[in-house]
mmCIF file as Biopython writes it, N, C-alpha, C and O atoms, coordinates in Angstrom:
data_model
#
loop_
_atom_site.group_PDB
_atom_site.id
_atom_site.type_symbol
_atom_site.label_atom_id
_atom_site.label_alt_id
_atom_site.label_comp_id
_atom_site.label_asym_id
_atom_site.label_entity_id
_atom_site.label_seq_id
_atom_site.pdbx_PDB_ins_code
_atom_site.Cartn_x
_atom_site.Cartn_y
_atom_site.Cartn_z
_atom_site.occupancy
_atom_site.B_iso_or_equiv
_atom_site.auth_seq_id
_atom_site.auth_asym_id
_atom_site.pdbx_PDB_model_num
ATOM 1   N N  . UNK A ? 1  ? 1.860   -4.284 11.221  1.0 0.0 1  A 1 
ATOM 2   C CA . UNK A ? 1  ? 0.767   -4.998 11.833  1.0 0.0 1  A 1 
ATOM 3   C C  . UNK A ? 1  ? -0.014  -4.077 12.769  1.0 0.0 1  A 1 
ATOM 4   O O  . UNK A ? 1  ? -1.242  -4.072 12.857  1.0 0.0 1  A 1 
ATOM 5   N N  . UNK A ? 2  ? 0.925   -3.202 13.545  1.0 0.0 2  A 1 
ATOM 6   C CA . UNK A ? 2  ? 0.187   -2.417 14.518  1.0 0.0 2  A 1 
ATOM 7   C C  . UNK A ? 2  ? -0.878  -1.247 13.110  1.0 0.0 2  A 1 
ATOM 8   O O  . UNK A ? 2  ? -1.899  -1.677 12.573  1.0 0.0 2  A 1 
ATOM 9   N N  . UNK A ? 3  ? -0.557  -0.482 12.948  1.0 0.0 3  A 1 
ATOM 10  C CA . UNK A ? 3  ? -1.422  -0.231 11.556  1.0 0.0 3  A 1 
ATOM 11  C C  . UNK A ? 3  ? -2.135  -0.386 11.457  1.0 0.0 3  A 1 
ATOM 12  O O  . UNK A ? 3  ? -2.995  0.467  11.677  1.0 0.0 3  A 1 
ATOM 13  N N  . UNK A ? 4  ? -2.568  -2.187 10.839  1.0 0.0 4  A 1 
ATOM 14  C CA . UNK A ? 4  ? -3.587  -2.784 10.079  1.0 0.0 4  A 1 
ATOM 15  C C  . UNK A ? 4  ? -4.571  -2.606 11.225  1.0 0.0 4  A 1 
ATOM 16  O O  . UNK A ? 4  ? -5.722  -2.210 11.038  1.0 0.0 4  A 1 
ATOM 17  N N  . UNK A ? 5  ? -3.993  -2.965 12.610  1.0 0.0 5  A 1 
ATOM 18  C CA . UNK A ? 5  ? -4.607  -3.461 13.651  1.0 0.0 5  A 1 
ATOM 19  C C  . UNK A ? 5  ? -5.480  -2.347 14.039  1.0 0.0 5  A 1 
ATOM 20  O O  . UNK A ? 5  ? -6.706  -2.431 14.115  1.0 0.0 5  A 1 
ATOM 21  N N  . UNK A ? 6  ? -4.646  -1.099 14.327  1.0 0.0 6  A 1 
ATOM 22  C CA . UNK A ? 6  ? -5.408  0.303  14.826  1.0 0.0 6  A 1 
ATOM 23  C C  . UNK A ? 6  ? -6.756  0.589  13.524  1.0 0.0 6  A 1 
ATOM 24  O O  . UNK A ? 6  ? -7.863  0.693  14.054  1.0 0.0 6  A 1 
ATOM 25  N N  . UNK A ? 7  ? -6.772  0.708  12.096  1.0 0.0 7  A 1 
ATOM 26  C CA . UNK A ? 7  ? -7.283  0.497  10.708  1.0 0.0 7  A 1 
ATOM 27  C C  . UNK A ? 7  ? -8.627  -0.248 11.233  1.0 0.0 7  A 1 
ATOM 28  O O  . UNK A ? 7  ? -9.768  0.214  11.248  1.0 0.0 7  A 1 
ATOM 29  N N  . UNK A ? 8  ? -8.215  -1.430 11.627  1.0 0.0 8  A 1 
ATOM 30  C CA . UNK A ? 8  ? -9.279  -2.440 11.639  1.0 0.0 8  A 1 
ATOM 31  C C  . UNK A ? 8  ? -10.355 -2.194 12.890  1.0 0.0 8  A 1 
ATOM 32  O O  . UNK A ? 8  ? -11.521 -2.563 12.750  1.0 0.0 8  A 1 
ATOM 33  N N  . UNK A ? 9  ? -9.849  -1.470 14.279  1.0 0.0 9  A 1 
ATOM 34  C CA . UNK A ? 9  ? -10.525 -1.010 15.111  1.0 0.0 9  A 1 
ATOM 35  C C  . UNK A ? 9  ? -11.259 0.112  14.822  1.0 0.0 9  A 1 
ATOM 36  O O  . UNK A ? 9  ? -11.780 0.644  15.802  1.0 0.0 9  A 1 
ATOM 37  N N  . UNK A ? 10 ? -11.508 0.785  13.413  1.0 0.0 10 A 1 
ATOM 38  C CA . UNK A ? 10 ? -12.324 1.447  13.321  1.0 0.0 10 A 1 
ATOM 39  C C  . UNK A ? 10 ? -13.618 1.185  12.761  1.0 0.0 10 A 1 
ATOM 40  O O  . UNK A ? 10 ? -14.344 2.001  12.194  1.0 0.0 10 A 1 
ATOM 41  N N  . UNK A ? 11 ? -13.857 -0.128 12.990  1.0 0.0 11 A 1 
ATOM 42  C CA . UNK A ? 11 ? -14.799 -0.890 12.222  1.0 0.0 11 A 1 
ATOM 43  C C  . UNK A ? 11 ? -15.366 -0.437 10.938  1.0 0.0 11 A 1 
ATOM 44  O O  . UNK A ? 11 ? -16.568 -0.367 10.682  1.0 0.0 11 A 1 
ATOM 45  N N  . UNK A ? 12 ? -14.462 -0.160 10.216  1.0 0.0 12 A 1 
ATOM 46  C CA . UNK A ? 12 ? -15.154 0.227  8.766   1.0 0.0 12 A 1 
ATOM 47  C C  . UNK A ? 12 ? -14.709 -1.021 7.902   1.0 0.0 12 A 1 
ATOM 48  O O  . UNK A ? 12 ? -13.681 -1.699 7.914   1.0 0.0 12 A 1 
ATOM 49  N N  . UNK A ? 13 ? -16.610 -1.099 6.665   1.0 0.0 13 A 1 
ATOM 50  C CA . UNK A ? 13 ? -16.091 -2.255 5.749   1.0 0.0 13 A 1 
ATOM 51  C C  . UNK A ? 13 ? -14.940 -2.581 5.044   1.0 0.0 13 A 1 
ATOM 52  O O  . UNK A ? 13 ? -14.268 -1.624 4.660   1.0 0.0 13 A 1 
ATOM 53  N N  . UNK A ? 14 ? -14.606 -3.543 4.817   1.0 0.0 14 A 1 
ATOM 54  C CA . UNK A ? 14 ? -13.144 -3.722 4.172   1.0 0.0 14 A 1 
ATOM 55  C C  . UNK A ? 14 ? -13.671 -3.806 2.616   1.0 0.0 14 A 1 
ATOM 56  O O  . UNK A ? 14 ? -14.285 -4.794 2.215   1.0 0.0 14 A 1 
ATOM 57  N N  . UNK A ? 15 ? -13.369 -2.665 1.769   1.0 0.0 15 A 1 
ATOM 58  C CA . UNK A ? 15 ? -13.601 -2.903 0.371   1.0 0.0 15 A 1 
ATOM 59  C C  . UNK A ? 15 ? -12.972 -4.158 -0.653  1.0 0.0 15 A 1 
ATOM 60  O O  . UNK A ? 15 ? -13.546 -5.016 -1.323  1.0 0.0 15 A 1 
ATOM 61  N N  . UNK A ? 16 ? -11.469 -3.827 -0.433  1.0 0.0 16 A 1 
ATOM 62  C CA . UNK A ? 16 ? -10.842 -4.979 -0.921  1.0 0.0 16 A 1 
ATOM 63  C C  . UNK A ? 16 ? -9.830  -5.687 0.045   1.0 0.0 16 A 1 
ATOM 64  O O  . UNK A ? 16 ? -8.976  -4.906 0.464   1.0 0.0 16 A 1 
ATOM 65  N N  . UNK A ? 17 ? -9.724  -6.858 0.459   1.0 0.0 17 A 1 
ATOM 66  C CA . UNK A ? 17 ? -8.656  -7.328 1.061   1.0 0.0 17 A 1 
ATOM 67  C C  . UNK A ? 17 ? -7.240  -7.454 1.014   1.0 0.0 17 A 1 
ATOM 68  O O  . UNK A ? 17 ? -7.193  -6.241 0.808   1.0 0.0 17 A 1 
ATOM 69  N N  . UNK A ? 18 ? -5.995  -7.800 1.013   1.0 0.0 18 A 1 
ATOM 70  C CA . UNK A ? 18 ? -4.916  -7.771 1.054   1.0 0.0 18 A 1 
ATOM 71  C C  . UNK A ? 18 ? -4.898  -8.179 -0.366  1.0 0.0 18 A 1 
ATOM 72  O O  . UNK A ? 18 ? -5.727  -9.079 -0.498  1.0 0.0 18 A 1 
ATOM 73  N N  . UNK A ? 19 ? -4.361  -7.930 -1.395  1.0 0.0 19 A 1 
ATOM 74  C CA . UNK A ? 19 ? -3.989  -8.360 -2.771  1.0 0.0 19 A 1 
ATOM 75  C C  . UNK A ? 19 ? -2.425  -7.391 -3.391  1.0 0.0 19 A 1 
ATOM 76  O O  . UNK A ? 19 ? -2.095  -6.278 -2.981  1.0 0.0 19 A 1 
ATOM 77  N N  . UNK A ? 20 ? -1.921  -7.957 -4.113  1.0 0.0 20 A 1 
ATOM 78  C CA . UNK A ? 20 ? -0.545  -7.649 -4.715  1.0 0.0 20 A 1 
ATOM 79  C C  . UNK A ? 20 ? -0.756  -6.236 -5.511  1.0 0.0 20 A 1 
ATOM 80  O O  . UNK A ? 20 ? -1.684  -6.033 -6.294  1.0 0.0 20 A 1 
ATOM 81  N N  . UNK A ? 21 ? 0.277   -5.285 -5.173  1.0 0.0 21 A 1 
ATOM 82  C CA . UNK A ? 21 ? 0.084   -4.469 -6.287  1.0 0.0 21 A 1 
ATOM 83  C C  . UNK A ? 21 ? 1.795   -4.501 -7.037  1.0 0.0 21 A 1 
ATOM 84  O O  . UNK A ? 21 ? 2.723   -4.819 -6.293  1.0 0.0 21 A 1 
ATOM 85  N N  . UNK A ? 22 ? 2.085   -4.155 -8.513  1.0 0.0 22 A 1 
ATOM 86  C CA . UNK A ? 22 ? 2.494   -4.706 -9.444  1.0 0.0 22 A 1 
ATOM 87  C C  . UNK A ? 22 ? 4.027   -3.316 -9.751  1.0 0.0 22 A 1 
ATOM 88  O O  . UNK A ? 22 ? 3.905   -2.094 -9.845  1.0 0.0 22 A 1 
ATOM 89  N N  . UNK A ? 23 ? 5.001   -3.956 -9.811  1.0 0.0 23 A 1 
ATOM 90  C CA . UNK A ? 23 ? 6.204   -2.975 -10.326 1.0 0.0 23 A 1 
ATOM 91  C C  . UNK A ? 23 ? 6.598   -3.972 -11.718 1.0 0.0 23 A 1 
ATOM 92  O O  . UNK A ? 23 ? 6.737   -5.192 -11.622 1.0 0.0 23 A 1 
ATOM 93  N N  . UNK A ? 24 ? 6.730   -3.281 -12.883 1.0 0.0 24 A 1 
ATOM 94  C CA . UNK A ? 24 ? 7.326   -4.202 -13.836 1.0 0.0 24 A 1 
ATOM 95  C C  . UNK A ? 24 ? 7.440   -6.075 -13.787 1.0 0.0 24 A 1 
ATOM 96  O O  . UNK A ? 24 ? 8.222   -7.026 -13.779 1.0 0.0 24 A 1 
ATOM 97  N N  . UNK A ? 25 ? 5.910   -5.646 -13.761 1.0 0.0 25 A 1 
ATOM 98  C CA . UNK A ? 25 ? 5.695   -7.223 -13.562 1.0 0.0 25 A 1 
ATOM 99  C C  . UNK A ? 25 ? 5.637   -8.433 -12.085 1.0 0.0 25 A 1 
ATOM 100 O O  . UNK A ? 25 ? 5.307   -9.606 -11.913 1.0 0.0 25 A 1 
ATOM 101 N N  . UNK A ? 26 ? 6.181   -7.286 -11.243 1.0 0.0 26 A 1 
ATOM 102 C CA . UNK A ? 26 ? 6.841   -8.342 -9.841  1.0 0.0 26 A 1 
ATOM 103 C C  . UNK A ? 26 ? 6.139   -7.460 -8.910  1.0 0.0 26 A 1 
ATOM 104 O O  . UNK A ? 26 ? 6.035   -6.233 -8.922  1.0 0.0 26 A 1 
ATOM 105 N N  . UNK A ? 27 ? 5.603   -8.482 -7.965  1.0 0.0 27 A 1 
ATOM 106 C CA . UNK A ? 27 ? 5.128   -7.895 -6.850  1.0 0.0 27 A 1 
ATOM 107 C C  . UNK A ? 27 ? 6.183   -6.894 -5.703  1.0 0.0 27 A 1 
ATOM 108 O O  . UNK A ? 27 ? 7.002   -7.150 -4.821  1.0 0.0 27 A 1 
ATOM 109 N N  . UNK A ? 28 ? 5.514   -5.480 -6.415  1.0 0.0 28 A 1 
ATOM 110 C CA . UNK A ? 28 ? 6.030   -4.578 -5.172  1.0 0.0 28 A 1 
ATOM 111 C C  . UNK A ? 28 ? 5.950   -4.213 -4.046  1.0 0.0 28 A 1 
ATOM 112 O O  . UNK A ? 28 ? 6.686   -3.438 -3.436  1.0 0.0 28 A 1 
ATOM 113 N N  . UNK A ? 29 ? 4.560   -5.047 -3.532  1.0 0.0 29 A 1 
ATOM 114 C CA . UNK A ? 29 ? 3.862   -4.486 -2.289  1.0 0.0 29 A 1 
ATOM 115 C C  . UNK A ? 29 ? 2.689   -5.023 -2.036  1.0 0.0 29 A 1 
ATOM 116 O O  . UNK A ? 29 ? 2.377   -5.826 -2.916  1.0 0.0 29 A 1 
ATOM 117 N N  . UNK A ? 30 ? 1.697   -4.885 -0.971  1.0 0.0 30 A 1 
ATOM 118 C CA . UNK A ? 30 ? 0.296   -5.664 -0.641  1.0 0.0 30 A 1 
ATOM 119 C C  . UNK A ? 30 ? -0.496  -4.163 -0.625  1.0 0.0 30 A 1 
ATOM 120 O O  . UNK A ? 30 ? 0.154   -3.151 -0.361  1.0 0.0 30 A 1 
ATOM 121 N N  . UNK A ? 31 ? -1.380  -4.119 -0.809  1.0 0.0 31 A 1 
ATOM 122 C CA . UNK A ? 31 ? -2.907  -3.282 -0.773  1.0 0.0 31 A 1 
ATOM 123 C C  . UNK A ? 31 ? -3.966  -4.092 0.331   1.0 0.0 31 A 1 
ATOM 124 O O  . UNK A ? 31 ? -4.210  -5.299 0.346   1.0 0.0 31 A 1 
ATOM 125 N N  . UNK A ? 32 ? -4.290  -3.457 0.876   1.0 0.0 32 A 1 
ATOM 126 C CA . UNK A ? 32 ? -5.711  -3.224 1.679   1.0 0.0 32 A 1 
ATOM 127 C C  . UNK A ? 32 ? -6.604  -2.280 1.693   1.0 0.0 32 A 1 
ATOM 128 O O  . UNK A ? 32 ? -6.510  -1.373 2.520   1.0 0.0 32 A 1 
ATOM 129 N N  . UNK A ? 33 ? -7.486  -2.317 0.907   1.0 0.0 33 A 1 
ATOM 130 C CA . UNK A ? 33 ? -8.615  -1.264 0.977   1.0 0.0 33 A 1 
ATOM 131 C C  . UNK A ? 33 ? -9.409  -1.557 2.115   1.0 0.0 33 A 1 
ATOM 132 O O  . UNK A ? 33 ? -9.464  -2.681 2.615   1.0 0.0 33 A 1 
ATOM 133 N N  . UNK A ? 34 ? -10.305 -0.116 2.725   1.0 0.0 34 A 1 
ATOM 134 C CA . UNK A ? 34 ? -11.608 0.118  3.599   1.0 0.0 34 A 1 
ATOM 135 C C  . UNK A ? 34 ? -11.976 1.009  2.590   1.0 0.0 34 A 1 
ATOM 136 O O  . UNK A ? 34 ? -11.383 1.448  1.605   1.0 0.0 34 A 1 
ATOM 137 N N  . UNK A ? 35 ? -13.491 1.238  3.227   1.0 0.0 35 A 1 
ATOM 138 C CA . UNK A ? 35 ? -13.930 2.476  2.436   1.0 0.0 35 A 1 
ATOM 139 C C  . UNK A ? 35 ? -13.465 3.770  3.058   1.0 0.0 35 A 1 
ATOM 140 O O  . UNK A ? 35 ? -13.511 4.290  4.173   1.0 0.0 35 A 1 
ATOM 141 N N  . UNK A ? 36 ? -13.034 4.043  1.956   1.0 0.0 36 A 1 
ATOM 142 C CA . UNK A ? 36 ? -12.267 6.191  1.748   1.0 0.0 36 A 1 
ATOM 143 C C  . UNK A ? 36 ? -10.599 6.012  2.572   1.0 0.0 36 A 1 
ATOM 144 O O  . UNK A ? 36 ? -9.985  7.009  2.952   1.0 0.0 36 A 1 
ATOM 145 N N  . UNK A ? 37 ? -9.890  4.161  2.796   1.0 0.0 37 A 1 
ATOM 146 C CA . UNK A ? 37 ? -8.814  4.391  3.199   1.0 0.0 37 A 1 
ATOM 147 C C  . UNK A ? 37 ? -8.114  3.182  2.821   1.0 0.0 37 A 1 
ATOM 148 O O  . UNK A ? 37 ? -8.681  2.198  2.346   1.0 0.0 37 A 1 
ATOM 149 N N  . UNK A ? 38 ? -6.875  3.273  3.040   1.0 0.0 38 A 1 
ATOM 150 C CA . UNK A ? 38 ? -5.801  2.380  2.181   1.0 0.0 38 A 1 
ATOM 151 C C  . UNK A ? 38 ? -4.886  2.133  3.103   1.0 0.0 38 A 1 
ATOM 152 O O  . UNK A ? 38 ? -4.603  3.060  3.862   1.0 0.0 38 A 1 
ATOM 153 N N  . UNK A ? 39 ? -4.140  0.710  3.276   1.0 0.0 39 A 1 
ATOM 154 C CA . UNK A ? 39 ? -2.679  0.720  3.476   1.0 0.0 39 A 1 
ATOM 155 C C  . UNK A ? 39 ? -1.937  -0.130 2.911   1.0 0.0 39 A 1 
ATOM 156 O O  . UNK A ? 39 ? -2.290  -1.307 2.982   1.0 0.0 39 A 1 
ATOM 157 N N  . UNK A ? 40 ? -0.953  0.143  2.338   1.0 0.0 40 A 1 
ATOM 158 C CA . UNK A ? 40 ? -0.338  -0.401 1.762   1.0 0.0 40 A 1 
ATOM 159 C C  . UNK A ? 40 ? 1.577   -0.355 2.215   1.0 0.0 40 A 1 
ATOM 160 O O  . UNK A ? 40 ? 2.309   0.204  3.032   1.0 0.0 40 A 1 
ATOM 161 N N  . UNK A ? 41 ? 1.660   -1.155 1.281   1.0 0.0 41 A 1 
ATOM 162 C CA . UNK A ? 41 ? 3.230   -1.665 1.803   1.0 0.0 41 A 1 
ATOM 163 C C  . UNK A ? 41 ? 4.145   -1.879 0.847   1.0 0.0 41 A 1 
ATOM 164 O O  . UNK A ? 41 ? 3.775   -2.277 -0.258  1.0 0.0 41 A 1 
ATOM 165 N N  . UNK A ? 42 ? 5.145   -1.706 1.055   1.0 0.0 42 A 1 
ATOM 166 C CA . UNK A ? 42 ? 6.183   -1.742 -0.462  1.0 0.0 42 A 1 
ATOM 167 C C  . UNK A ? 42 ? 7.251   -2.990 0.366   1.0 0.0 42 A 1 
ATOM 168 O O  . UNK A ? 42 ? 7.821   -3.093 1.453   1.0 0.0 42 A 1 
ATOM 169 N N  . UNK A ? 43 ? 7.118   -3.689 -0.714  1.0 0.0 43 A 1 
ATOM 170 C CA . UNK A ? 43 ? 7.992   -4.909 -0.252  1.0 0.0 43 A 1 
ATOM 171 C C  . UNK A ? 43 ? 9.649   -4.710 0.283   1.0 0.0 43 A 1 
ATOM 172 O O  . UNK A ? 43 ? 10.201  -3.946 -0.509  1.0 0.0 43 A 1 
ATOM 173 N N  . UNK A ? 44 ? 10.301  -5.021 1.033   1.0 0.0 44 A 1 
ATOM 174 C CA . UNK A ? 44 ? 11.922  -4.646 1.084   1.0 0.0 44 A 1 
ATOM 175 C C  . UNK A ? 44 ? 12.197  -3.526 1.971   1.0 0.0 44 A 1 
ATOM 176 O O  . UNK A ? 44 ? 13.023  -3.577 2.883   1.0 0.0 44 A 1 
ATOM 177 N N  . UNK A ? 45 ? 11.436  -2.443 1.662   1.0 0.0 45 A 1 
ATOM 178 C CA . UNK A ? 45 ? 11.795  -0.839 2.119   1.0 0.0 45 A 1 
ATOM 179 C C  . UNK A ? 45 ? 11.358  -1.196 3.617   1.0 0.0 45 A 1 
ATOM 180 O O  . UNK A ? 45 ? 10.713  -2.102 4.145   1.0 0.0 45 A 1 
ATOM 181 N N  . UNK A ? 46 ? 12.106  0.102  4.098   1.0 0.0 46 A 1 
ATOM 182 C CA . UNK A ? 46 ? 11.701  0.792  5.299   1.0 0.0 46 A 1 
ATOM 183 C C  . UNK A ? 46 ? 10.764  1.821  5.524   1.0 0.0 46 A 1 
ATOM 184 O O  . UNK A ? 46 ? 9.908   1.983  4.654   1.0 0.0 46 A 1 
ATOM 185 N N  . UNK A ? 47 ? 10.753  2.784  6.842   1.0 0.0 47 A 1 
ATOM 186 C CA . UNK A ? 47 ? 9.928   3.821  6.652   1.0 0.0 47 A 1 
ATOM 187 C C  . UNK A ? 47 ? 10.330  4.899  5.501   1.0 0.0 47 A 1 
ATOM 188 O O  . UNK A ? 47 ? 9.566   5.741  5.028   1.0 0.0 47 A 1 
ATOM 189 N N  . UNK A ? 48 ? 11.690  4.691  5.153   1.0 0.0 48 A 1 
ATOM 190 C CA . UNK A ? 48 ? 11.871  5.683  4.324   1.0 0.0 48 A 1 
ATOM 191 C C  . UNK A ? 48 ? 12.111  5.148  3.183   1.0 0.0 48 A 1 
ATOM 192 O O  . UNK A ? 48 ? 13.309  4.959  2.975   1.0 0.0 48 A 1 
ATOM 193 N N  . UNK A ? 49 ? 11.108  4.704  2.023   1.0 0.0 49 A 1 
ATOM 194 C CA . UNK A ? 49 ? 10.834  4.081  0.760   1.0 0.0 49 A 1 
ATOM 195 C C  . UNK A ? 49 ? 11.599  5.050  0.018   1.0 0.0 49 A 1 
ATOM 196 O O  . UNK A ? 49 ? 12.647  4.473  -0.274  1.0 0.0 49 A 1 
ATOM 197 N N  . UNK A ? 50 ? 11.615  5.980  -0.343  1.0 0.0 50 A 1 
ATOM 198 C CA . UNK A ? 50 ? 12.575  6.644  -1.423  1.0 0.0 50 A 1 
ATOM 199 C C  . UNK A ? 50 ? 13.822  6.854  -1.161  1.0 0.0 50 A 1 
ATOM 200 O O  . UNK A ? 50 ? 14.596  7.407  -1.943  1.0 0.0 50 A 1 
ATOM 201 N N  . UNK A ? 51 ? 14.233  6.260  0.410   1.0 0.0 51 A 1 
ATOM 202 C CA . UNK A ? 51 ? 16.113  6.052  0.333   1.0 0.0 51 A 1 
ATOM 203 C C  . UNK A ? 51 ? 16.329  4.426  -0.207  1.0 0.0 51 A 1 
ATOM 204 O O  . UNK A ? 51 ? 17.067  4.009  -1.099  1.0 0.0 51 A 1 
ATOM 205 N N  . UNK A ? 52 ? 15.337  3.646  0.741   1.0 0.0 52 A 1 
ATOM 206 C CA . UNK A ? 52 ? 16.088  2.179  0.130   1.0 0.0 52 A 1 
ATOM 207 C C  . UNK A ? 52 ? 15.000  1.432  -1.180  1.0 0.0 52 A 1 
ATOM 208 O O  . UNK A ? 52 ? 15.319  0.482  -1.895  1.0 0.0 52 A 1 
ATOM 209 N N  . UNK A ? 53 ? 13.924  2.046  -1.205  1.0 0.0 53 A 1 
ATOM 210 C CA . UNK A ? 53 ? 13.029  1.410  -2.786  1.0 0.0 53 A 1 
ATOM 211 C C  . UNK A ? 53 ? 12.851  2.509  -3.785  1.0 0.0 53 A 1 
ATOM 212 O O  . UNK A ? 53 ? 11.727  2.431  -4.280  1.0 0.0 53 A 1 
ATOM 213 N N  . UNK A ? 54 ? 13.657  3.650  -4.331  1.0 0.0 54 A 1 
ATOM 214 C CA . UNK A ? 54 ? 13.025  4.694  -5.033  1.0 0.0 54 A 1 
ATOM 215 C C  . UNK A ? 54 ? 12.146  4.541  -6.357  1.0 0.0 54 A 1 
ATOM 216 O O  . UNK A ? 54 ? 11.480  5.491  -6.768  1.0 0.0 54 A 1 
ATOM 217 N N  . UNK A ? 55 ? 12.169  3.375  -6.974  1.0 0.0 55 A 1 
ATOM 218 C CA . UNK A ? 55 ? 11.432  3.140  -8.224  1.0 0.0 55 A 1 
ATOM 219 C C  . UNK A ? 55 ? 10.304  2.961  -7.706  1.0 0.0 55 A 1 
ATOM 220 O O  . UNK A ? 55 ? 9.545   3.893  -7.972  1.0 0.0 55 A 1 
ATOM 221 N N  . UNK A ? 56 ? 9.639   1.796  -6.782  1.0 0.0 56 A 1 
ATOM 222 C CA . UNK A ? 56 ? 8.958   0.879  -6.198  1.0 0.0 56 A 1 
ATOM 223 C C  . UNK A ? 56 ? 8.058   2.858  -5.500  1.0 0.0 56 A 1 
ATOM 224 O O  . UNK A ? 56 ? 7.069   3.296  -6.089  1.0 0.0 56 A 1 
ATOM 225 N N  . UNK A ? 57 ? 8.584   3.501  -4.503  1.0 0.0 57 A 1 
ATOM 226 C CA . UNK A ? 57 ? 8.613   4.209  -4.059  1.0 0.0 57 A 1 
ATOM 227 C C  . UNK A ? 57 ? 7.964   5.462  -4.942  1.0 0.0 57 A 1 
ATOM 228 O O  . UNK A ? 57 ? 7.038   6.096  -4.435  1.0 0.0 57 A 1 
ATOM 229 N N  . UNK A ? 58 ? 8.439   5.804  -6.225  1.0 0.0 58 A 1 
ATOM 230 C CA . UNK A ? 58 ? 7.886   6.649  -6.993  1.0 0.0 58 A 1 
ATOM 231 C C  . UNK A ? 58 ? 6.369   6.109  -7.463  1.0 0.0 58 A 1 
ATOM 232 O O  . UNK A ? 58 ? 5.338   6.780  -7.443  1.0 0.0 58 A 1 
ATOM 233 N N  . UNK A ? 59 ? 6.507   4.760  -7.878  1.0 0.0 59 A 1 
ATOM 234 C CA . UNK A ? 59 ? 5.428   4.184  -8.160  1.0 0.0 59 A 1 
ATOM 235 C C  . UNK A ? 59 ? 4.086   4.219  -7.482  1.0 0.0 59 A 1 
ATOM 236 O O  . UNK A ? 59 ? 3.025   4.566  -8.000  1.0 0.0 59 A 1 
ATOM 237 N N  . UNK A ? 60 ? 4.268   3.847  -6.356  1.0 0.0 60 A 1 
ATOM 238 C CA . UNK A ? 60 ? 3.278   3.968  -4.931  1.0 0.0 60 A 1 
ATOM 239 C C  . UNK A ? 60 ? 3.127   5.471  -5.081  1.0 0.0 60 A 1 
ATOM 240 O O  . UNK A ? 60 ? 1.955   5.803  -5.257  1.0 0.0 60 A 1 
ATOM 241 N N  . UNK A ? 61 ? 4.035   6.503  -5.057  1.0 0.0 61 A 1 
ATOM 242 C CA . UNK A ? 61 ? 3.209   8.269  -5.148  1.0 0.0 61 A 1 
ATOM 243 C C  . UNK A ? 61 ? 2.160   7.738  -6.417  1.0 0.0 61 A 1 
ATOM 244 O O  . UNK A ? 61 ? 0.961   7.464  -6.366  1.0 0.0 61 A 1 
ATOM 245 N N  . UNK A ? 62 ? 3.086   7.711  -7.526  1.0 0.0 62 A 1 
ATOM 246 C CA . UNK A ? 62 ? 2.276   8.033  -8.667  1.0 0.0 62 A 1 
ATOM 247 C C  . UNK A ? 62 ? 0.671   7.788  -8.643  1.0 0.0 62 A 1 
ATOM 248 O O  . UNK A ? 62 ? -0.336  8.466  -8.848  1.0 0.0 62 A 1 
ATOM 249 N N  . UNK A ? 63 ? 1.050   6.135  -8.195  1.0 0.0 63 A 1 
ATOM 250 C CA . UNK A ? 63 ? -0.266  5.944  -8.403  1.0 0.0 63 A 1 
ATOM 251 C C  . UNK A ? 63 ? -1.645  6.352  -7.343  1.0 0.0 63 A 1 
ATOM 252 O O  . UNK A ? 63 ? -2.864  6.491  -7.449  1.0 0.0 63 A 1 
ATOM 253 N N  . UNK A ? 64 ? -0.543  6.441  -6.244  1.0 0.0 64 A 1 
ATOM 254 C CA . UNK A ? 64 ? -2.007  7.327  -5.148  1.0 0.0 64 A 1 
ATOM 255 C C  . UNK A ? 64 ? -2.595  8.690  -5.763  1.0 0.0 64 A 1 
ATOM 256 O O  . UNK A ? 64 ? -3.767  9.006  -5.966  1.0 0.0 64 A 1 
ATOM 257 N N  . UNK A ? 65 ? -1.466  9.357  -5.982  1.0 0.0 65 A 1 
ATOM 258 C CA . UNK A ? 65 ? -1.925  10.802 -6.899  1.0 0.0 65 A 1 
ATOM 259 C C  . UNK A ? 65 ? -2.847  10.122 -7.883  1.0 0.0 65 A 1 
ATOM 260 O O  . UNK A ? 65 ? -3.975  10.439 -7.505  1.0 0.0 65 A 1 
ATOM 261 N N  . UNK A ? 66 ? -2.969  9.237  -9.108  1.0 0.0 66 A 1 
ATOM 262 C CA . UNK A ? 66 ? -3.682  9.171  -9.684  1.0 0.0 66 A 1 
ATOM 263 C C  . UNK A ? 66 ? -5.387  8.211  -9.516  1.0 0.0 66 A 1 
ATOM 264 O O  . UNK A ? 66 ? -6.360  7.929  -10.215 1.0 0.0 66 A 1 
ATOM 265 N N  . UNK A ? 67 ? -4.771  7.963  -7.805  1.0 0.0 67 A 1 
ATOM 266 C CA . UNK A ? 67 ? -6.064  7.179  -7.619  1.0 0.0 67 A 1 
ATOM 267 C C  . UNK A ? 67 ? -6.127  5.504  -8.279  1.0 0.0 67 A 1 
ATOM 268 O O  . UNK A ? 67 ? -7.149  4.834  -8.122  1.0 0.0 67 A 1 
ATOM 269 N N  . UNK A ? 68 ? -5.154  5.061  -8.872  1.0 0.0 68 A 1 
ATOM 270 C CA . UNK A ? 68 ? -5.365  4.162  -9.667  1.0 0.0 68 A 1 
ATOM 271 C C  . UNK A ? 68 ? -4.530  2.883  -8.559  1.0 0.0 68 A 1 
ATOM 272 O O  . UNK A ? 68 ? -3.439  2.449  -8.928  1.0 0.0 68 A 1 
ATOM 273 N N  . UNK A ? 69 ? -4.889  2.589  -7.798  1.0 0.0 69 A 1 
ATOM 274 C CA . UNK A ? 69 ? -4.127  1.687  -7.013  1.0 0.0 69 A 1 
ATOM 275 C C  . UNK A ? 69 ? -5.735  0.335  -6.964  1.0 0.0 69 A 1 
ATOM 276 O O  . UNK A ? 69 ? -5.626  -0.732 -6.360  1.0 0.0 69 A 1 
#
């Protein structure tokens, strides 16, 4: 929340709002777009997503590397 909150004090437009992004069908996480920035969240995990979510966790790299989130 602190995050979203600091994010949101930079008054930039919000491109897309909070919506689901997808692991084998099941929601892995929430998305928030601004323009040129992102935050997102992986459902379950902690700060350290590739000790306690590593699939969920690979997924979220992959797809930032490919831009396709």
């Amino acid at each position: 929340m602190g995050t979203e909150r600091w994010m949101e004090c930079l008054a930039r437009p919000v491109a897309n709002d909070w919506r689901a992004w997808l692991l084998n069908e099941d929601v892995a996480g929430m998305i928030k777009t601004w323009d040129h920035m992102s935050l997102i969240t992986v459902k379950g995990c902690g700060h350290t997503i590739p000790t306690y979510c590593p699939e969920a966790g690979f997924e979220f790299f992959h797809k930032w590397l490919n831009d396709s989130f």
